[in-house]
Phi, psi and omega in degrees: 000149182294121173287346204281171191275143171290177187259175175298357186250358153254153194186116147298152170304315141358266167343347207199020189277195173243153175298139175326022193231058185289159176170150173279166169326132179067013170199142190260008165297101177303112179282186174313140161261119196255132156255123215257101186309276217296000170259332185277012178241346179093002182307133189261332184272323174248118195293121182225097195254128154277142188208125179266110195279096164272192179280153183056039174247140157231154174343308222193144141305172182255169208196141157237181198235148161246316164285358191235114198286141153215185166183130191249120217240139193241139184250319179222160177060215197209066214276169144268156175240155185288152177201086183052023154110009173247110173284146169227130195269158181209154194241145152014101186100353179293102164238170182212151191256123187260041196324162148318102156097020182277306200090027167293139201231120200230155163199164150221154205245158189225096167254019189282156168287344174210176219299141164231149182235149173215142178274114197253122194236120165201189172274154157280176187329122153254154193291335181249017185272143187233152195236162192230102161242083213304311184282013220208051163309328195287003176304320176336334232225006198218326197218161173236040161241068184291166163237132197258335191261026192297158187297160200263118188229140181291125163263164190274226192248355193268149189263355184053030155243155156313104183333330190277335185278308178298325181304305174271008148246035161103332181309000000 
């Protein structure tokens, strides 16, 4: 093996991940843990996340963008992802697509006994981007860039926790 030092433009996930304490404002519900491609490489047009899923963890509240594109690669395990209130389970190769400005409104959950790792692709912040969080009204209280005029979508019966989240608050 080569001894010389790799150059900066290599990086494990590992290497750059963040400490364990993603959470939303006002909730102690712990989310993914991530490591940030595309800020530790200086990229400026695209968002690039390794994001470790434990078990009775999800992404994200669920949420759609009106302006900012993602996509999500499933690498390991076996998460479901939420799509408007419908779970679909997915496997190792799995990947899903966020156009801009659809209202799909998504997270994904790991209600599995073991880890999912997933590769996260997006724009990074725009300035005009808006966010929907349909299960998650008190966001009001937090952020003012809500998107209030999003397309109108049926959602289905899943409530978007985690088994482990809805259990300790009683559900």
């Amino acid at each position: 093996m080569d001894d010389t030092k790799r150059p900066d433009c290599i990086a494990h996930w590992s290497e750059i991940e963040g400490p364990d304490d993603s959470h939303y404002p006002g909730d102690d519900e712990l989310m993914g843990l991530g490591a940030p491609f595309g800020q530790h490489f200086g990229l400026k047009r695209i968002g690039i996340h390794h994001v470790r899923l434990l078990p009775g963890r999800r992404t994200s509240y669920p949420h759609a963008e009106s302006a900012e594109e993602e996509f999500v690669y499933v690498v390991e395990g076996a998460p479901d992802v939420w799509l408007d209130g419908v779970l679909h389970r997915l496997q190792p190769g799995d990947g899903v697509g966020f156009p801009a400005g659809t209202g799909l409104c998504h997270t994904f959950i790991n209600d599995t006994d073991s880890v999912v790792r997933l590769l996260v692709v997006g724009d990074v912040a725009k300035a005009d981007n808006k966010v929907r969080y349909p299960l998650n009204p008190e966001r009001k209280n937090y952020r003012e860039d809500l998107w209030d005029d999003a397309p109108e979508r049926a959602f289905g019966p899943h409530d978007g926790l985690p088994k482990a989240v809805r259990e300790r608050r009683g559900g």
